[in-house]
Every structure is written in structure tokens, then in C-alpha cells.
C-alpha positions in Angstrom: 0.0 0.0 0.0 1.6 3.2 -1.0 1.6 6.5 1.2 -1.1 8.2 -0.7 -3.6 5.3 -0.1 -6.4 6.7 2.4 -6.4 4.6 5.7 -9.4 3.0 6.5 -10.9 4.3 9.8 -10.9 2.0 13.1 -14.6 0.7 13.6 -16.0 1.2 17.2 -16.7 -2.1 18.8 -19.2 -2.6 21.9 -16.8 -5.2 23.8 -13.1 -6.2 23.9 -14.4 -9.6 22.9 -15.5 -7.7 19.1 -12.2 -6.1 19.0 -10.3 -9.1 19.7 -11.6 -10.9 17.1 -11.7 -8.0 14.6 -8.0 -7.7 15.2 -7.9 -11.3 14.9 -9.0 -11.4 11.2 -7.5 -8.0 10.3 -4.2 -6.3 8.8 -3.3 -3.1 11.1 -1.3 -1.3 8.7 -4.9 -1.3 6.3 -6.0 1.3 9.4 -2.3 2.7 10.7 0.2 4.2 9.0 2.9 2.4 10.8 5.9 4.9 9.2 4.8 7.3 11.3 4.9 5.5 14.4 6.7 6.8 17.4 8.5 4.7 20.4 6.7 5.3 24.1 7.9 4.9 27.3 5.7 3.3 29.9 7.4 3.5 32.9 5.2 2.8 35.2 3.5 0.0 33.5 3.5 -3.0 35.5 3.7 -6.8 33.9 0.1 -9.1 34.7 0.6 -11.0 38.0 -1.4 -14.4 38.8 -1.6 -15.0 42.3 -0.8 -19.4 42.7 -1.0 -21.8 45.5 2.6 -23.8 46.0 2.5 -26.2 48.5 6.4 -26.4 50.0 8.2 -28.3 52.6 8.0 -26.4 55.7 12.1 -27.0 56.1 12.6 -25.6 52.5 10.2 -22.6 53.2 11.8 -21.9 56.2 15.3 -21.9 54.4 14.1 -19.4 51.8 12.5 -17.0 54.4 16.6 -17.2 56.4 17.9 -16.5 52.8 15.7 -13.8 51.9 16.0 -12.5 55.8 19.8 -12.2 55.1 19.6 -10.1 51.7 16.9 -8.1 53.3 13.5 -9.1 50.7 10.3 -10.6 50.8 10.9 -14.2 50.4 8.2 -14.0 47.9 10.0 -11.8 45.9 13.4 -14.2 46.3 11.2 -17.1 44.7 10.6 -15.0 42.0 14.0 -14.0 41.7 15.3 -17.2 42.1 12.5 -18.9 39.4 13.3 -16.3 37.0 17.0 -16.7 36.9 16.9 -20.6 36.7 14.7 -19.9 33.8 17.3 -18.0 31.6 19.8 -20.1 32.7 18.5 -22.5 30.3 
């Protein structure tokens, strides 16, 4: 599509469920002129949590909470640390 080519205009849909599936079935750039697109900071944009149930040892909780005791953070936060890191170590 060349730059002179009128974008078509972005229906309005009633529900995120409409949109999703218009976006689904539909080329962006046939609405957006991407060339003209600008990079954004979001700083304070936060990443979706999910809140989980493990079930642990009690010994093996009570080691991380002495670990994350020593280094001064929320063993929660340690797990996730620690999860994340033997993630990209693979």
C-alpha cells in the first residue's frame, strides 16, 4: 500500500471480545500508518501478575524466608528471583 492510499478508519466495537476478534481477522497497517509511528515509554507499566497456591516443605520454606531474611526481601520476591533466573539459565 503506497503513502497516498487513504487509511481505513478503526470501527468502534461494543466489547473487547469484538475487538479481539476484529484484530484477529485484520491487517493493522490497512487502518495505521505504521511509518509514522513513534516509540513510548511506559514506565510505570507493571507486567500481569497471577496469584498461585505452592505447596512447600516447611524446612525448605523456612530456608528461603533465612535467605531472603539475610539479603533483606520478601521471600516472595526471592522465589521470583530465584524462578526467574533458573529460567534464563536454560
Amino acid at each position: 500500500m503506497n503513502k497516498q492510499t487513504a487509511k481505513q478508519s478503526i470501527p468502534k466495537f461494543q466489547t473487547e471480545a469484538q475487538e479481539r476478534a476484529y484484530w484477529e481477522s485484520h491487517d493493522s497497517t490497512t487502518h495505521v500508518d505504521w511509518t509514522k509511528a513513534q516509540k513510548v515509554k511506559l514506565p510505570n507499566l507493571r507486567p500481569t501478575t497471577k496469584t498461585i497456591s505452592l505447596r512447600l516443605p516447611q524446612h525448605l520454606l523456612d530456608s528461603i524466608k533465612v535467605a531472603a531474611n539475610a539479603r533483606d526481601v520478601p521471600y516472595q520476591s526471592l522465589i521470583k528471583v530465584w524462578l526467574q533466573e533458573k529460567l534464563h539459565s536454560h
